[in-house]
Phi, psi and omega in degrees: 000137186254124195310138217234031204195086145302136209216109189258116207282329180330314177286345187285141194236015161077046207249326175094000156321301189313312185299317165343294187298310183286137188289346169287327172097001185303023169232161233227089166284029245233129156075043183074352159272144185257134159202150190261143241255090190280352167283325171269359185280114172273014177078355204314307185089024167267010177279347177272321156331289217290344183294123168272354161256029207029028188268020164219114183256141173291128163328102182266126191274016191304324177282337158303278172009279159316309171314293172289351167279346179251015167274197189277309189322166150294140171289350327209136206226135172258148202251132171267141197289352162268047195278326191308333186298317195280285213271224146262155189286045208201095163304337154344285181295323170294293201286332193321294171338308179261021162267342190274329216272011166114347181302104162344307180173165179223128208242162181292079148346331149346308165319302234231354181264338224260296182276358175277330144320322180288341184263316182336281191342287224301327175311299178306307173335301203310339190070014202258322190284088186309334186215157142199147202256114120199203219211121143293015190261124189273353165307292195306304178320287200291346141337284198321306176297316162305301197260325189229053169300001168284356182234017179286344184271351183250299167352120170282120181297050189224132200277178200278148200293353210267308179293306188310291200292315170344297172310249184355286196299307190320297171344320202270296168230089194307309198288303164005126140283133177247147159227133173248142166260160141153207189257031190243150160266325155342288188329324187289336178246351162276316167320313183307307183300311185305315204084352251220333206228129176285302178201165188234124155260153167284172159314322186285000194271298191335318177294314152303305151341306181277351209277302173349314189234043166023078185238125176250103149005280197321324174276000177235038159290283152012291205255016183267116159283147183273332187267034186249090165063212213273029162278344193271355191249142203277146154217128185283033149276353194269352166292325171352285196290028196206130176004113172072017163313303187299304205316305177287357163284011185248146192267307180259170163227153153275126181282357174304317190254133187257165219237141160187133180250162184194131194253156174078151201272028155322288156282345172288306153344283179312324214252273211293340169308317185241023170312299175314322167300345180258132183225160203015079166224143156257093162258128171311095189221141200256151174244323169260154204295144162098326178126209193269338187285016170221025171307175191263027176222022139310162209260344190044060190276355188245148204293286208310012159063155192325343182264338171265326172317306166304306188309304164338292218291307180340300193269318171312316177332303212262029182306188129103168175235342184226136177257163215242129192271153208277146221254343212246180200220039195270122214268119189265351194269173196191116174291082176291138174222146221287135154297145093020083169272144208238356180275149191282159162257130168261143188291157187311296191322324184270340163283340161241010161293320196288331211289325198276027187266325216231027169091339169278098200259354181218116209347303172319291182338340216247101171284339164062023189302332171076356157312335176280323177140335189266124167312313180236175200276335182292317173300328185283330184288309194298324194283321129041244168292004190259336202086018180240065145173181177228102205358295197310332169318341185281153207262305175319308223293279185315008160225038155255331192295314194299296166337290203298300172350296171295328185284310162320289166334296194306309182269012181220020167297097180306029202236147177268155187209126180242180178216140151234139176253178193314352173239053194025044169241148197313092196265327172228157236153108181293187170274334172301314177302295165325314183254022165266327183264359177069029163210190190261116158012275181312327197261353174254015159290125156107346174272147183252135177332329185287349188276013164209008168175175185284088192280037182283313129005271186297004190258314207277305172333313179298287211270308175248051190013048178268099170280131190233137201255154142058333261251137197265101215206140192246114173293142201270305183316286244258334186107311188304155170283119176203172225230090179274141165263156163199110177244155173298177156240133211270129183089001155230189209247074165203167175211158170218159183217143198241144188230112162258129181275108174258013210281317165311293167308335186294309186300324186316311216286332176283266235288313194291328199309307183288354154281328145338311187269281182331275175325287201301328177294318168307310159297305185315306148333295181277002159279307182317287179324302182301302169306301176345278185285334152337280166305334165289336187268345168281335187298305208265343185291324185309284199317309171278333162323306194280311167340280190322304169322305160306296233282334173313309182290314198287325201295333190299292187304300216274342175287298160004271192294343178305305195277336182297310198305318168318320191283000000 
């Protein structure tokens, strides 16, 4: 099965919107990542809406698309009726644009909504129904099937206005390619499903197409006939895409049954959830709010919002002069049958083993804030034990765990550690710290910094991002030494600083410095000395020496004269 939701993981920035938003709950939280769950998705798209990085994209079909326009068949495209809202309001003008742009010819979904009423009709006729639901929507279906197989019995059995003009077209252009436009991604995978339809585009794609090949819609009025084919025939089914569309498309009512409609899968939720409570209800039901002109890949070109969108569909409904009553005997029906849920019921024991991971150890605990992305802490458990989700994602729990954490770390820091905002004044504080700056904890919360040291650091810190590492600075109170770090905190105007207390080393380091000095003095002294007696001892070697020297010379002189006298 082919992903019909590109999921760029780069992009994911781990915030839990996307989940906020689906109402099914079809996504997948792991390892800090979102990815969607395509057995449970119902395509709806409000996870592409609500992603603020784009990091879920609609599966783009242009390039199928392009393959088959350049092949040899004729192209042939069914237009779903909320094109007026996006394009121009003249269907004429629309297909001509998609006859310039390679298209064989473009026929009115409209066509094929026309006989699904009719089939709608003949169901209410039948009495068979205690309720009945229906839906051009493949959101709704597939809800139904998934989630509420208790409403499958209300479920009108008539395949969809997208398929039904399908029939009708194959019938038609037996040899044909079909492709549908319009503003759903849900279409893309019924299509798939269908058999019926070669690719689907969106409005935003087709709206890529034209711009590519520099095409305005809006601008091939002019050159369109209004009396071109079934744009000139009035048909109420062109009503579909907008609140009580099908409802208005009906010529007669049945008084058995009261008509109602109900949009967005909020409500649709709410409704099928308690279906067994209701009886001779026809209900309408929409997965987008407002209906198909506020589907999630409209183009929203009209100022006036889904209200100026209904009017636009309002006044094309009634173009036309003759309306035409549905013509095919075309076997339309279909038999929904219950998915497959692939996910576990974990026993009560195991939903409060999780619950109690993350702190809840009692119904109170479960604060139910929906920050993890889950309405209540019990669905987060059960998504959980499933593997779609992670302890950690609860938001509360992991940041009293961090708080406590940090607080602890802080406070039992041998080291001082502070906090400051942009006007240096003290906002946290240890007790290490209190007692390095030379005042008590409680009384230097709320106090500005210079009243215990030279805040000149932190001012160049602040303002002129000079971050200082280590920096060896003698605190003013108390006298100690310490070794400050001090950084901004990024992306605010507060700073914090960690201060190690060097007072010992500083004194160590003086008392060896002064030993130091003593010993080079003590040597120097005892070398001084030491030359002293050198020299005295060279003094008395020099005196006897010369002594010796005389006494030699005389002794010499005096033998000398001795051997003359012999002779």
């Amino acid at each position: 099965m082919r992903e019909y939701l590109n999921f760029k993981q780069a992009n994911c920035k781990n915030c839990y919107k996307c989940l906020r938003e689906c109402p099914v709950k079809a996504i997948t939280v792991i390892g800090d990542r979102a990815r969607i769950r395509d057995d449970l998705c119902v395509l709806c798209g409000h996870c592409t809406g609500a992603c603020s990085f784009n990091a879920k994209q609609v599966v783009n079909d242009i390039a199928a698309v392009k393959k088959l326009l350049g092949g040899k068949k004729p192209v042939i495209v069914s237009v779903a009726p909320a094109f007026v809202a996006s394009f121009s309001p003249d269907f004429a003008a629309f297909r001509q644009a998609l006859i310039k742009l390679g298209f064989a010819d473009a026929f009115e979904t409209a066509d094929g909504a026309r006989e699904v009423s009719a089939r709608y009709h003949d169901l209410l006729e039948s009495g068979r129904y205690r309720n009945l639901i229906a839906s051009a929507c493949p959101s709704i279906v597939r809800l139904i099937r998934l989630y509420y197989p208790e409403a499958l019995p209300y479920l009108a059995p008539v395949v969809s206005p997208m398929v039904a003009h399908a029939k009708l077209l194959r019938a038609q252009f037996p040899d044909g390619k079909l492709v549908f436009v319009g503003p759903c991604i849900a279409k893309k995978r019924e299509a798939d499903e269908s058999g019926l339809i070669d690719a689907v585009l969106t409005f935003e794609e087709i709206n890529a197409m034209f711009a590519e090949a520099g095409i305005d819609p809006a601008a091939m009025a002019d050159g369109a006939s209004t009396a071109d084919g079934a744009a000139a025939q009035k048909n109420a089914a062109r009503y579909y895409p907008i609140n009580r569309g099908i409802i208005k498309s009906f010529d007669v009512f049945h008084k058995n049954y009261e008509y109602i409609s109900v949009d967005g899968l909020a409500r649709a939720k709410d409704v099928l959830g308690n279906i067994d409570t209701l009886s001779g209800m026809f209900i309408e039901m929409h997965a987008c709010e407002f209906s198909c002109i506020n589907g999630p890949c409209t183009l929203h070109k009209e100022k006036g919002g889904f209200i100026k969108a209904t009017e636009t569909v309002r006044s094309y409904a009634k173009t036309g002069q003759t309306a035409l009553p549905p013509v095919s005997n075309t076997d339309l029906c279909c038999q929904y049958k219950k998915l497959a849920d692939s996910r576990k019921t974990p026993s009560e024991e195991e939903i409060r083993k999780i619950l109690a991971a993350t702190g809840k150890l009692t119904p109170e605990d479960e604060l139910n804030c929906g920050a993890c992305g889950y309405d209540t802490c019990r669905e987060k458990a059960i998504a959980v034990y499933n593997g779609m989700a992670e302890i950690s994602m609860c938001v509360p729990h992991m940041r009293e765990r961090a708080e406590g954490l940090s607080y602890d770390i802080i406070q039992n820091s041998p080291n001082g550690i502070f906090a400051l905002d942009k006007d240096l004044v003290i906002t946290e504080i240890n007790e290490r710290a209190a007692q390095l700056l030379g005042g008590v904890k409680t009384m230097l919360k709320g106090e500005t910094l210079d009243k215990y040291t030279n805040p000149a650091d932190f001012y160049a810190a602040l303002y002129d991002n000079e971050f200082f590492t280590a920096k060896k600075v003698q605190l003013e109170h108390t006298g100690k030494w310490v070794e400050a770090t001090i950084r901004k905190v990024r992306n605010q105007d507060m700073l914090f600083c960690i201060m190690k207390d060097i007072t010992e080393d500083v004194d160590y380091n003086t008392r060896i410095n002064k030993i130091k000095e003593e010993t080079v003095a003590a040597a120097d002294e005892v070398v001084k000395k030491q030359m002293r007696v050198v020299q005295e001892i060279a003094s008395l070697l020099g005196e006897t020496t010369a002594e010796t020297k005389i006494a030699l010379l005389k002794l010499r002189d005096t033998v000398a004269t001795q051997e003359r006298d012999d002779k």
